[in-house]
C-alpha positions in Angstrom: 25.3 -95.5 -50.7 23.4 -98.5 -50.1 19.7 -98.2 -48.5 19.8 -100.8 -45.1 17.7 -101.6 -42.3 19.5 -100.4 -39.1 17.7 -103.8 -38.0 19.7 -105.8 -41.0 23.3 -104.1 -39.8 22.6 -104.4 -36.5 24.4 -107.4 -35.1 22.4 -109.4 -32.0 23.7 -109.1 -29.0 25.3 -112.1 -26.4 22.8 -111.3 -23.7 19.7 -110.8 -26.2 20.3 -114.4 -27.2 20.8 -116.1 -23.8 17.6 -114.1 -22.3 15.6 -115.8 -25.5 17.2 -118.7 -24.5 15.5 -118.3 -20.8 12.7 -117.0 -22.1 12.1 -119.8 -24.6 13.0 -122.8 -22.4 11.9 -121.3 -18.8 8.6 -119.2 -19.4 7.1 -120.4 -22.6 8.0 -124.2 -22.2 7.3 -123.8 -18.8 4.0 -122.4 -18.8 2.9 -124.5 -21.8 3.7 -127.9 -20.3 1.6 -127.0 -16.9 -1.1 -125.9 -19.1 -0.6 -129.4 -21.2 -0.5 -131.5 -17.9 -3.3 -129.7 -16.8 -5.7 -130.6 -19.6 -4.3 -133.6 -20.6 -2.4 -135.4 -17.1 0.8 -135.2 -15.8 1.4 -139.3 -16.7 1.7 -137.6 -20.3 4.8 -136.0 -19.4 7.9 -137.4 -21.2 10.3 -136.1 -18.8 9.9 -138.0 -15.1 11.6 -135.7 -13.4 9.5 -133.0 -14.4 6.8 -135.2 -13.6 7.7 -136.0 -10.4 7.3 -131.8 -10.0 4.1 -131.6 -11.6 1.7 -132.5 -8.7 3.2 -128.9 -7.8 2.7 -126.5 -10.5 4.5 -123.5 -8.6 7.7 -125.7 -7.3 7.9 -127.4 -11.2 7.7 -123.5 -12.7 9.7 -122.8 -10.2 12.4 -126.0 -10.8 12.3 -125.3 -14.5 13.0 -121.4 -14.4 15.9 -121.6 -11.9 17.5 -124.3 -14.3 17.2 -122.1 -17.4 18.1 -119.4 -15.0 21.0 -121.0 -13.6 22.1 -122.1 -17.5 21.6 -118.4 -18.9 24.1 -116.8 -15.9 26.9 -119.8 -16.7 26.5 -118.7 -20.5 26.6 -115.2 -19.3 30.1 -116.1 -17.1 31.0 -118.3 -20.4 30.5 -114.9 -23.1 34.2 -114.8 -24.0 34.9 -118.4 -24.0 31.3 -118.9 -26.6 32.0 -116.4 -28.5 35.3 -117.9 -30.0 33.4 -121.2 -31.0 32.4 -121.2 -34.7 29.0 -120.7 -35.2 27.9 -120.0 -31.7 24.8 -117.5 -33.1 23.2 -120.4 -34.6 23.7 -122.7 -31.7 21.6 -120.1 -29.8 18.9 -119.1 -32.3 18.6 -123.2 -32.5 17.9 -123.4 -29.3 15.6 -120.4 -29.2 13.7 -122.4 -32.4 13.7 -125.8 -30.2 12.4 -124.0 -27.5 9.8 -122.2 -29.2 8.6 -125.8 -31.2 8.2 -127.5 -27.7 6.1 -125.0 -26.7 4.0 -125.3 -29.8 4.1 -128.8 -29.1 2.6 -128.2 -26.0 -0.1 -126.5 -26.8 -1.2 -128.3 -29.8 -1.6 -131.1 -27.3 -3.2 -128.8 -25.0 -5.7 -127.8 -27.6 -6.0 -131.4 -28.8 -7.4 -132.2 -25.7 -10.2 -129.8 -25.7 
């Protein structure tokens, strides 16, 4: 009998990685970039759209979580359709990862500008 970590046998679940996804993209990445536009300027922002929003901090939150929102329900509609794709739990944790870098990204050039 082998000795394993119910966390090891345990396979992640569908929904678990689409709410990292919204997590990742629309709260972290979100929050980071108003904090970076903050203490750096929004003219800094790569993304025009986003800095069009960012003279409004609560509508571009707001913009940027109802997008990731709006993406994590159509992946949720999507679940049976994804999971036949090959390699479908590594498109999500990559995305998660991405996510997660952007918002380091963020805040290194947050904390850069202090």
């Amino acid at each position: 009998m082998q000795n394993r970590s119910p966390w090891i046998e345990r396979e992640v679940d569908y929904a678990e990685l689409v709410g990292g996804v919204v997590i990742a993209w629309g709260v972290f990445d979100g929050f980071s970039t108003l904090v970076a536009a903050a203490l750096v300027g929004m003219e800094f922002e790569s993304n025009p759209f986003v800095r069009s929003l960012l003279p409004t901090p609560t509508l571009a939150l707001g913009v940027k979580l109802a997008a990731v929102v709006l993406a994590g329900l159509i992946a949720l509609a999507g679940e049976r359709f994804i999971r036949t794709v090959p390699g479908w739990r590594c498109f999500f944790l990559g995305l998660i990862a991405l996510g997660v870098g952007v918002t380091g990204l963020n805040l290194g050039i947050a904390l850069a500008a202090l």
